[in-house]
Phi, psi and omega in degrees: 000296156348259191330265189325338154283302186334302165326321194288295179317298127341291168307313185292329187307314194293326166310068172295329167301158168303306185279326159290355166306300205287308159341298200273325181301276195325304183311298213298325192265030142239047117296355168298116201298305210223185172267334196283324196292343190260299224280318160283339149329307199273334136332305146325293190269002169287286211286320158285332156269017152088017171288160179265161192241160200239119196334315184311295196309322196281328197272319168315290176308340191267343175303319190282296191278021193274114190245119154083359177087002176240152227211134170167154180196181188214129156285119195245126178241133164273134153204169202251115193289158237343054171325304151349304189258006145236012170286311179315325151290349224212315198076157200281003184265325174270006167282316200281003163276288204289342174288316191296351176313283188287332165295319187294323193261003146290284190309326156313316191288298164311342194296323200297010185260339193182217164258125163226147166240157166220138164267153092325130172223156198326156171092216194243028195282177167205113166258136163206128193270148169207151189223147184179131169267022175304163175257344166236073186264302169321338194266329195273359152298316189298310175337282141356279164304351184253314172323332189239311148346290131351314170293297194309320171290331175289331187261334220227317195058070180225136194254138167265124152247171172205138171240145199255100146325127133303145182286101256253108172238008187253111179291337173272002168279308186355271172338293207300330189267000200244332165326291186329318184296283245256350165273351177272349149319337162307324181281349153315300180331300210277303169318315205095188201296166176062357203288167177246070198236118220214119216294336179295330186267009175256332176336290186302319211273354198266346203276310161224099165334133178271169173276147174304161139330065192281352194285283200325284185331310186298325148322297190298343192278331151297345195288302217290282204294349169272338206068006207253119175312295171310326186275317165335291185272343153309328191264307104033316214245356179256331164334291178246045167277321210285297203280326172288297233273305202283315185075080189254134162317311215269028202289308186326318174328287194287347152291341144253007137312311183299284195316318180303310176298320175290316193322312162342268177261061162189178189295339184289022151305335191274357210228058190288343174295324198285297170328317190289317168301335187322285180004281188289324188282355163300312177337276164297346156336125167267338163200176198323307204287319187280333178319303196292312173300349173279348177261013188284312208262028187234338173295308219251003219354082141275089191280123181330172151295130214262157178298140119304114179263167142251127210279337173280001136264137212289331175306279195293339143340303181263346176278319174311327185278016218214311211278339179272345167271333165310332187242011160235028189272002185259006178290083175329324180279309179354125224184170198272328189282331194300315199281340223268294186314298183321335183256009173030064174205156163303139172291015155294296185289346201274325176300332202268287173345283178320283218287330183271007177253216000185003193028033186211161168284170143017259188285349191263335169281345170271311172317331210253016153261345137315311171298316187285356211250338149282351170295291206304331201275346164312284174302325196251008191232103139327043179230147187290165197296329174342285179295338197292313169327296192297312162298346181260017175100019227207114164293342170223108166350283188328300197281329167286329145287352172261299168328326182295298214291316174307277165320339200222320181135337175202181209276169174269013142328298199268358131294297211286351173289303161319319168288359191267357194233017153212208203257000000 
């Protein structure tokens, strides 16, 4: 059954068009069985967004996970490493066929342990519950976890974290623990990619949170207004030993705390473009080490190291043109001519090029990666559409709701609204 979903999946994953996206997206989500199957879901997903639940609904859920006449469960939050950077590759849709994928062969997997359910949830989440009287319920999750952890790389070549609940028998704690779950995903952050993490060894340490570092932060904003480098990346590397050392819940925080305090206090007020991308790309970080090298090489203004092409190859044509929209696309001016001059070619040819490797022009390919890159931050960001306009690259609100709207169908409000009410 695995392998045949994998199979399913795979074939759709392989599928780029849009409308065969959307087409399957629709089957899939009349695949749902029952009204009870949905309602714990939603349950579910109330319970994983810090929403509130209403008793009928809290008495339903302990009625579902009740084994043997006894009520107890374990929360499993799943997420998919670096998920970001396949939304950038892949677009949101067709990522979101393989989370929905993954959820179906985690419930499966798990099932063999117990009763389990699964959600999706925004972002790069998977919640999935289980009640199971087993007596060796620890070893046969770790058990679990390697299974589908093993299955999802082998078909997908997509890497699993996972944070681990205790096992839960008091039904009015529920909210309050499954909350808990989703700030100990943050010590993902800090582990990387593949981590393991189970709410028993954290505990003490979640109970008190340390304060950010203003002493260290205020050193480094002297190293920047001094130049002195060396004093810099010390001040960098003492940051982050403090926040690795701590196992601190909030570091994804405190890595745009840190960037805001410099922004603040040094001259890099004066570069508000440059910033703003630092910015989105903190945003989108997936995990402690890459978030710190980025604000490193924003200190120290370094800039990767750049491709070398050849210009009559379409492969490097296209990995340069993919890698320059990627890091200007939030640039109002960006343009067909900017790829042309880096390739030292007219822009006429560098367009005809652009359209027969990609199959679209230019500008119509940059729009729709402008769009898709505002659904995510539309879904994953409490920021006004304004700035979201403003990070995608787009000189007026106005000219970016009618683009939104052109691409997707409706304004991006009624997306973003729309998305709070489903995975």
């Amino acid at each position: 059954m695995v392998i045949a979903i994998c199979s399913i999946i795979i074939i759709l994953f392989e599928k780029n068009s849009k409308k065969i996206t959307k087409k399957f997206l629709g089957k899939i989500a009349d695949l749902e069985h029952d009204s009870e199957k949905l309602e714990i879901q939603s349950i579910i997903y109330k319970l994983f967004s810090n929403s509130s639940v209403t008793q009928r609904e809290l008495a339903f859920f302990g009625k579902t996970f009740t084994v043997n006449n006894e009520f107890g469960c374990i929360a499993i939050l799943i997420t998919v490493d670096g998920y970001n950077k396949m939304i950038v590759q892949n677009g949101f849709d067709d990522v979101a066929i393989i989370k929905y994928g993954i959820n179906n062969i985690a419930e499966e997997i798990f099932s063999s342990i117990g009763r389990c359910k699964g959600v999706c949830l925004n972002q790069n989440g998977i919640a999935l519950v289980l009640s199971s009287d087993s007596q060796d319920l620890t070893e046969k999750l770790q058990n679990a976890i390697r299974t589908l952890s093993q299955t999802i790389e082998n078909h997908f070549n997509i890497t699993l974290s996972y944070a681990i609940s205790e096992y839960e028998k008091t039904l009015s704690d529920i909210p309050k623990n499954f909350n808990a779950l989703i700030h100990l995903d943050n010590y993902r952050f800090i582990k990387g990619y593949k981590s393991v993490v189970f709410q028993e060894n954290y505990d003490q340490q979640t109970a008190k949170p340390e304060s950010f570092p203003t002493q260290i932060a205020d050193k480094l904003i002297d190293a920047i207004n001094e130049e002195n480098d060396t004093e810099i990346d010390n001040c960098i590397f003492e940051f982050s030993k403090y926040v690795i050392m701590s196992n601190l819940p909030n570091a994804q925080e405190w890595l745009l705390t840190l960037f805001m305090y410099i922004s603040k206090k040094t001259s890099f007020t004066e570069t508000p473009d440059e910033a703003l991308e630092v910015l989105n790309n903190l945003i989108q970080c997936d995990i402690f080490q890459d978030g710190i090298s980025i604000i490193r090489s924003f200190v120290l203004n370094k800039d990767l190291p750049e491709t070398s092409l050849n210009n009559d190859s379409a492969d490097d044509f296209e990995e340069l043109a993919k890698k320059m929209i990627v890091q200007k696309y939030s640039e109002p001016d960006f343009n067909i001519n900017m790829l042309a001059e880096k390739l030292n070619i007219t822009t006429a040819y560098a367009g005809r090029k652009f359209a027969k490797i990609f199959g679209k022009s230019f500008n119509a390919y940059l729009a729709e990666y402008r769009i898709n890159t505002a659904t995510y931050l539309l879904q994953s960001m409490d920021i006004k559409i304004s700035k979201i306009s403003e990070m995608c690259g787009f000189n007026s609100t106005t000219y970016f709701v009618t683009i939104f709207k052109k691409h997707i169908g409706i304004t991006p409000q009624q997306y973003r609204d729309h998305s709070k009410l489903i995975n």
